[in-house]
N, C-alpha and C positions, 0 to 999 in steps of 0.2 A: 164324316159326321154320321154316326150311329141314333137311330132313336132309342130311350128310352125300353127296357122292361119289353122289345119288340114291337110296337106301337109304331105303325104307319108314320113315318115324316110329313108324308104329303095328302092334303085331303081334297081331291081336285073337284069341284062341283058348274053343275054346267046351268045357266041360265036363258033365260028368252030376252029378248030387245025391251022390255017392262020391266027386267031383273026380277022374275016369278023364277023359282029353283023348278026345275027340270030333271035332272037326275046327278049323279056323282060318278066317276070315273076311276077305275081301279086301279091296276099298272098299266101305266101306257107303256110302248116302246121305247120310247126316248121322251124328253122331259129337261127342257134347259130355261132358268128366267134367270136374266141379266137385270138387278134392280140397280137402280141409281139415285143418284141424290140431284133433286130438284129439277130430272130432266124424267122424259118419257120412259119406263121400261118397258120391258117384252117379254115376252115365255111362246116357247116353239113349241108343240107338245104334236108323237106322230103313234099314232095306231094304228092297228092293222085295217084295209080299206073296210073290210069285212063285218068291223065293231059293229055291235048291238047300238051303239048309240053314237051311230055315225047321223043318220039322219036328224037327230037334236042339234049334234054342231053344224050342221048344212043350213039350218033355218039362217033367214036372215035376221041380220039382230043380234043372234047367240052371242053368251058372255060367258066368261070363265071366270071363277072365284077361287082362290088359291090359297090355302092355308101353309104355313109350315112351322112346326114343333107346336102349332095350335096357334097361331098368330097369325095373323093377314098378311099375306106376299104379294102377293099381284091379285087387280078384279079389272078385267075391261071386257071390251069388244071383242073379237074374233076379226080382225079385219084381212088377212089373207087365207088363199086355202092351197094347199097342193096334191094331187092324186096322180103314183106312181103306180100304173096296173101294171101287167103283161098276161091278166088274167089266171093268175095262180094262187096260191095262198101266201105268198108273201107280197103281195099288192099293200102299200102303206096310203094312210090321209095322215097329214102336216097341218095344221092350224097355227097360225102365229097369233099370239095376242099383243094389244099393246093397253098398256094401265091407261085409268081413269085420269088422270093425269096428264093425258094428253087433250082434255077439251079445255086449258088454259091457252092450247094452241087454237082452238076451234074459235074462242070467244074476243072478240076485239071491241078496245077500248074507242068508246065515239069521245068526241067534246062536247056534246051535251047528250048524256044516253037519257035524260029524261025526255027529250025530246024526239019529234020526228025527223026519220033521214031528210027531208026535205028542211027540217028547221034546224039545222048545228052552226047559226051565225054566232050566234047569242056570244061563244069564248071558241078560239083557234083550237085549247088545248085542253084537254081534264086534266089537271096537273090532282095528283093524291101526293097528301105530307102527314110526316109524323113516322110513329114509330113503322118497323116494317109487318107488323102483322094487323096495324090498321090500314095501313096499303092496300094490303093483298086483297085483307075482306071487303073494306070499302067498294074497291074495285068490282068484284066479286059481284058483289052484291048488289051494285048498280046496274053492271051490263050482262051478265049469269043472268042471275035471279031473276029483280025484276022487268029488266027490258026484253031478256029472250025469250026467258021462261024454260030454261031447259030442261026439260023432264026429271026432275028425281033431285036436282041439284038442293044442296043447303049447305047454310054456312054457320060451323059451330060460334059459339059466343067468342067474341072479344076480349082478350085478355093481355094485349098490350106487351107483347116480346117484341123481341129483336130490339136493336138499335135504329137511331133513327136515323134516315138516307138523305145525307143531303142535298137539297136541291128538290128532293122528293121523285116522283115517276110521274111523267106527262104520257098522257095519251092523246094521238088524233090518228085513228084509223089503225093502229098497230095491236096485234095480237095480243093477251094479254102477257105470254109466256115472252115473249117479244123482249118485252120492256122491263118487267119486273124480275127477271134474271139475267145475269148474274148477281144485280144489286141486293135483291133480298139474302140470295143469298150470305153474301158478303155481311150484311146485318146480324147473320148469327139465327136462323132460324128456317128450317125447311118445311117445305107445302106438300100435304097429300091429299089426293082426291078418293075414298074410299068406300065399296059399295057395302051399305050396313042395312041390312033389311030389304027394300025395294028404291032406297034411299041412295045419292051418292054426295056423302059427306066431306065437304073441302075444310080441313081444320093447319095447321101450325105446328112444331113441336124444336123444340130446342136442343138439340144433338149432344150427345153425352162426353166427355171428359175421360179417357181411355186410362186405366193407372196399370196395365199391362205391359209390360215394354218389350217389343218385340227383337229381336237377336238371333245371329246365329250362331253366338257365343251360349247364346242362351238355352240354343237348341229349339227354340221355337219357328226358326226359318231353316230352311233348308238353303235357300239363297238369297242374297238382297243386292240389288243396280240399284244408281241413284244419276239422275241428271238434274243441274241447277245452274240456273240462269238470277242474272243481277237485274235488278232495277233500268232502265232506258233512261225512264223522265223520274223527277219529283215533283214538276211545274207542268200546269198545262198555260198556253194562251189561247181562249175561245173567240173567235171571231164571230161577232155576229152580224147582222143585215147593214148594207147601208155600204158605199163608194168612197174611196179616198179616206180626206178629214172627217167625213160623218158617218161612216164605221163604227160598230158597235164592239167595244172590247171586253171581256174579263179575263182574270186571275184566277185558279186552283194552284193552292201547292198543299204537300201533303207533307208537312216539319215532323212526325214522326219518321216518316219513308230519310230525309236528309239527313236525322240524328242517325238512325240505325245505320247506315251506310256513308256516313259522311260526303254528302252528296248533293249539287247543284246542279240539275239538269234539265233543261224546257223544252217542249215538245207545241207544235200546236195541232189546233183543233177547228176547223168549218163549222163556224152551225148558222150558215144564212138560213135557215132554214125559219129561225126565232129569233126574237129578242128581247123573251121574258127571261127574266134573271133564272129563273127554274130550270127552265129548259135548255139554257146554256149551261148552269150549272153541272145540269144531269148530262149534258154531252162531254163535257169536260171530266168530268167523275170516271165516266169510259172508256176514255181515253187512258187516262191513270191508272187503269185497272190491268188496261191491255198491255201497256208497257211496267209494269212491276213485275217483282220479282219470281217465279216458279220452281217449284222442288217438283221432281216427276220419280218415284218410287216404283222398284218391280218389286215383288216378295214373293215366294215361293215358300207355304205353310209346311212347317215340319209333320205335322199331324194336327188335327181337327179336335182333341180333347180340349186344350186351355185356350186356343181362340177360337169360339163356333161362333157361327150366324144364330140370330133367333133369341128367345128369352132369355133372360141371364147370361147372352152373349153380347157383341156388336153389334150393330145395325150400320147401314150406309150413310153416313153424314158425323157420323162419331169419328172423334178425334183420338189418334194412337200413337202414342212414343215409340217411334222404331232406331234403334243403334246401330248404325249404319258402319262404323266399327269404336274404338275404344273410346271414350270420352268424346265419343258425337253422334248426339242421340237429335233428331231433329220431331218434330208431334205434326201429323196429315192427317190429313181429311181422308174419309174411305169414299172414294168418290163412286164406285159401283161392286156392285157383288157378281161371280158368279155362281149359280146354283144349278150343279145335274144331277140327274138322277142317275142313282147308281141300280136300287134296290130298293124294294118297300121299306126297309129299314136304314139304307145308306144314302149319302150324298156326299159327291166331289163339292168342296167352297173353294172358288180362287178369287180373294178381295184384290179394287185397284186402290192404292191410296196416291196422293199428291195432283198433281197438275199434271198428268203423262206429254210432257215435252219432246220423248227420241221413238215417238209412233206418228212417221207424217202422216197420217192419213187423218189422226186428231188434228193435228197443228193446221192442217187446212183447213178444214171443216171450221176451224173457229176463225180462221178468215176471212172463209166466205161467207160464212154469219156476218162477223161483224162490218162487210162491208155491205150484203143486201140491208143490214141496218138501217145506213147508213143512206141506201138509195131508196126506201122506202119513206124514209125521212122528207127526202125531197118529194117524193113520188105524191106524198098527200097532203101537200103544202096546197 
């Protein structure tokens, strides 16, 4: 991907722990951000040890603001460093950033956040309901805003996207990132945390509808893999608290999942944990999710002209028809970007789309998520 007329792709700016601008940064030597959809990104970015404005990223605090084709990429922390000497002139310093987007992991959901830690009798669980961008804010905006107060934070207006979750999202002690993904996502709507001025603005947006169709018929791929996995359950059964005959039960089934697949299949599900119809529901919901269906896509871009990253291109969370060969085109989620620098003017893009199912190193990682879940579950009972 080419800019424009010569014009800089990247406009890298460096900030203090206040998000006060500091200075801007030219070409570095290397320069990689891996954006994602609904989850933390990063950008690695290394210059020579030597830079004029090595001592700005040293402070503690420092933040990196990331444009690219003029659009917001990444804005966080600076939270690792690394220095390669051997005392010569190619001595490098490495910065890793990770997005604003990662203090949904910082901030957790109490059962009574208007309350003191000392006083959370009052309800077990903050259960939020409704659609999913009043979830989020809600949430937000309770334990953010005004319980911690965390420096800069704000939450744009309300406007009532996504679909609504059912069962809704309970919190007692759980992260927010925790809880409300993958469900939000699943609702049709992705969360950014963005720094805008001195500002770090948490807002919503609704991922776009791809009418591109990608091919190597088409000449737009150079190569396309696909791995795909079926449905497990349609039904979950939740168990909730309670011995023997006074066990607490419910029912999820999900009659689209059984029409599409012609399909009867029950899984259960633990949730001594509760036995508010909510919070059962919402553990059940999880379970349904982990055992459906996955399409896991590789692609390999013929050229960067007709699908770029950036304005008037893709973005991470848009959906794209790819024809995986003649009369079978399946439409994925771009679930992360990558972006390197090539050149003040160029950059490598390699999108992921789907669910990547034949990378174990993913498929574990989303197990042992969802099983610390699971023991955290207990853990703040």
């Amino acid at each position: 991907m080419s800019a424009a007329q010569g014009q800089p792709l990247f406009r890298i700016s460096v900030y203090d722990k206040d998000r006060n601008f500091e200075c801007n940064i030219g070409n570095p030597s290397k320069l990689e951000a891996v954006i994602r959809w609904d989850q933390v990104s990063t950008l690695t970015m290394t210059l020579p040890l030597a830079h004029r404005r090595t001592p700005e990223l040293m402070a503690d605090g420092a933040r990196l603001r990331v444009l690219f084709r003029g659009e917001h990429l990444i804005s966080g922390p600076i939270v690792s460093e690394a220095i390669d000497s051997t005392g010569g002139k190619d001595d490098t310093y490495t910065v890793t950033v990770e997005d604003d987007f990662r203090i949904l992991k910082e901030i957790y959901g109490w059962p009574v956040p208007a309350s003191s830690i000392s006083d959370q009798s009052f309800a077990e669980y903050a259960t939020y309901t409704g659609n999913a961008e009043t979830i989020v804010k809600e949430a937000v905006t309770e334990n953010g805003v005004t319980r911690m107060a965390v420096p800069g934070l704000t939450v744009a207006p309300n406007l009532n996207r996504g679909s609504t979750i059912p069962g809704g999202v309970p919190f007692r002690f759980h992260s927010l990132a925790e809880q409300l993904f993958p469900a939000v996502t699943d609702a049709g709507i992705g969360v950014t945390v963005r720094q805008e001025g001195t500002a770090l603005v948490l807002d919503v947006h609704e991922p776009a509808e791809l009418n591109t169709k990608l091919s190597v018929k088409g000449r737009t791929l150079k190569q396309v893999s696909m791995t795909r996995t079926r449905p497990t359950a349609s039904r979950v059964i939740i168990g909730g608290q309670g011995e023997g005959t006074t066990r607490k039960f419910r029912m999820l089934t999900d009659p689209l999942r059984e029409a599409q697949y012609g399909m009867r299949a029950e899984a259960f599900r633990d949730a001594r944990d509760d036995n508010a119809d909510a919070v059962m529901d919402a553990r059940g919901q999880e379970t349904l999710r982990e055992q459906g269906p996955k399409n896991g896509v590789s692609i390999t871009l013929a050229g960067s002209g007709i699908f770029q990253y950036g304005p008037g291109g893709f973005h991470v969370g848009d959906r794209v028809p790819i024809e995986v060969t003649t009369g079978v085109t399946f439409t994925e989620v771009i679930r992360e970007c990558s972006i390197k620098w090539a050149s003040p003017t160029h950059a490598d893009i390699e999108p992921s789309v789907g669910d990547i199912t034949n990378q174990p190193e993913r498929a574990m990682a989303n197990r042992f998520a969802n099983m610390f879940r699971r023991i955290r579950n207990q853990e703040t009972r």
